[in-house]
N, C-alpha and C positions, 0 to 999 in steps of 0.2 A: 432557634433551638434545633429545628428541622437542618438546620446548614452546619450546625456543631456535628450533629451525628452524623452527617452526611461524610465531614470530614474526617471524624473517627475512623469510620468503615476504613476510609480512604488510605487512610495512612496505613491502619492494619493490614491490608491486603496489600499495601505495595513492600512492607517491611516481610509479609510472608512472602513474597517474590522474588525477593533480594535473599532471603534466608535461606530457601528453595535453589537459587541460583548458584549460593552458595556450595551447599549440602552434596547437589547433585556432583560435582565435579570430585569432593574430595571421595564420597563413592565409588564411585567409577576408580580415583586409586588405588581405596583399599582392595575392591575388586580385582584391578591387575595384580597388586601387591604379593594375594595372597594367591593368584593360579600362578602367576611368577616359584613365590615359595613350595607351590606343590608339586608342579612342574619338576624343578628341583631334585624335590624328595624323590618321586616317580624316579627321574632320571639317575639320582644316586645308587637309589636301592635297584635300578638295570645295572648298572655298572659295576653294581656289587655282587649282584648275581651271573655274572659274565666271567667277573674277576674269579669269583670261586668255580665256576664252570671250568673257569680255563686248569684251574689251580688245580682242580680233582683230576680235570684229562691228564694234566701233566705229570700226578702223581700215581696214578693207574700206569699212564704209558711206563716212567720209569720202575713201579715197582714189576710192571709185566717183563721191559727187559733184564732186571735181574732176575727176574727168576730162568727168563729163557737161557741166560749165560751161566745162573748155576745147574741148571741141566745140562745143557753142554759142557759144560765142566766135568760134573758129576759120569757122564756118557765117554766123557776121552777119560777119565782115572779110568772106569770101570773096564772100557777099552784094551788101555795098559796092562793092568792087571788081568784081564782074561789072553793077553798076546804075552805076559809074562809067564803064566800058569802052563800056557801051550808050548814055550820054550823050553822051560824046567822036564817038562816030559816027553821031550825027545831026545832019543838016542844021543845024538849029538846038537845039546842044544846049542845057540847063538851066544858065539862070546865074541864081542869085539877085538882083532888084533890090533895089539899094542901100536903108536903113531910113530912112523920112523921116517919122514919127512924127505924122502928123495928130494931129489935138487939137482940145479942146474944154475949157476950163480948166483942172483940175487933173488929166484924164483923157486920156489919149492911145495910140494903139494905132499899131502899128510900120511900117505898110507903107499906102500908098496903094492898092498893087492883090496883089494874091495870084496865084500860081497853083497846082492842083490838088494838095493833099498838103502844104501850107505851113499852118504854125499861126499862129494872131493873136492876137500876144502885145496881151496889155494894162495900161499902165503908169496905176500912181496916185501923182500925187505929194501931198505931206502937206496935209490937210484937216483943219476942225475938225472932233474928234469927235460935235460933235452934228449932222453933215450923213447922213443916208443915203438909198439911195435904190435904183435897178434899170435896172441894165443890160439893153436889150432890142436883139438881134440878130436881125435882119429880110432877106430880101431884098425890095428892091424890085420890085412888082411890076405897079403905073400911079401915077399921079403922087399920090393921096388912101392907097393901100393898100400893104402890104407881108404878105408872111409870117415868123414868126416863126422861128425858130430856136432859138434859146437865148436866157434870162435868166439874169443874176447880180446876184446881190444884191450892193452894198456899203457900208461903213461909216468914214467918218472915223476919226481916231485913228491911233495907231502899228497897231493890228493887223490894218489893212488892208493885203495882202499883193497883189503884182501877179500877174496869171492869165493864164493861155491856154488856147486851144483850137482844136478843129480843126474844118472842114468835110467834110461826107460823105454819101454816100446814108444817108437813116433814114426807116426808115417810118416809124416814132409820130408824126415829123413831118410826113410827107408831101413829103421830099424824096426822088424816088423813082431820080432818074440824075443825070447829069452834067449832063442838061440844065437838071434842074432849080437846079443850083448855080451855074453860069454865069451872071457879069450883076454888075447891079450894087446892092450893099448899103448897109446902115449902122445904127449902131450911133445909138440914141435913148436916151434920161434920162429919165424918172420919178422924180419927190418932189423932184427940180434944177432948177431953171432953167439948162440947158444948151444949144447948139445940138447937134443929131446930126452925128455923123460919119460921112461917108461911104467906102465901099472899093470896089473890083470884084476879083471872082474873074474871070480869066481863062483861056480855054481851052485850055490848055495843063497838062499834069501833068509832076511829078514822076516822073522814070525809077523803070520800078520797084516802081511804086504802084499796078498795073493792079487788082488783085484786090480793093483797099479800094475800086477807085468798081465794081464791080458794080451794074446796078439792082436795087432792093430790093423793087420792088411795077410 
């Protein structure tokens, strides 16, 4: 009887062993399982909070630059309109003269005379591309001499594109005020057989444009 019970125990406690053996391992899975899945979550909800981080910077940054471009906007209308107000009430306000397009064969630039703050536009019409050659932009300054200004280079073909530019005090050149831009110009050819063309800048500016002719030197 004493050896029946003995065996009983026996068996019972090697079966909780096994059950025990069991138990413990799938444990230990659910365990990983579930810091697995929270890990997860944690790491979602970063990424979702990163996401919208990023999303609000982004939508701050661009609503900030529009607003800064509709004040600058708003700042050149208002601009315009207070440089248009101050033309209307002058003596002689700013009217643009009409575009009469001097020329010199295939090359022609827009205006006979300029006044202060106007750009001189320069038109090319189609050449062969094997003509090139250099634009040189001079004021005149006795009837043998001129000073230079600006060159451009150009080139026959479609990919010669029409240009502009503008007059202004520059030191490097040695146009140093208003005075010195005042008078009368023109534009000369190199590597062409061309005649020059001639313009005059006129004393007179552009409402508005006081602070580009500063002198420079």
């Amino acid at each position: 009887m004493i050896i029946c019970i003995s065996k009983v125990f026996t068996d019972f406690e090697t079966k909780n062993n096994v059950k025990n053996k069991t138990i413990l391992p799938l444990i230990i899975i659910i365990i990983g399982i579930i810091g697995i899945i929270s890990f997860n979550l944690i790491q979602n909800e970063t990424d979702e909070n990163q996401i919208e981080s990023q999303v609000n910077e982004t939508d701050e940054n661009q609503i900030e630059s529009q607003v800064n471009e509709t004040d600058e906007i708003n700042s050149l209308y208002k601009k315009i309109e207070e440089d248009k107000n101050r033309n209307d009430a002058l003596d002689s306000p700013y009217v643009p003269v009409k575009r009469d397009w001097p020329s010199s064969g295939p090359i022609k630039i827009d205006r006979s005379q300029y006044v202060l703050g106007e750009k001189v536009f320069i038109n090319f019409d189609a050449m062969n591309e094997n003509i090139s050659g250099k634009l040189i932009i001079s004021k005149i300054t006795n009837f043998t001499h001129g000073q230079i200004y600006k060159t451009i280079d150009f080139r026959g073909g479609e990919s010669q594109k029409n240009v502009y530019f503008g007059i202004y005090p520059s030191l490097s050149r040695q146009f140093c005020t208003v005075d010195d831009l005042v008078g009368d110009w023109e534009v000369m050819f190199e590597g062409v057989n061309l005649q020059s063309i001639q313009f005059k800048v006129m004393d007179k500016m552009i409402p508005g444009m006081d602070d580009s002719f500063e002198p420079v030197c």
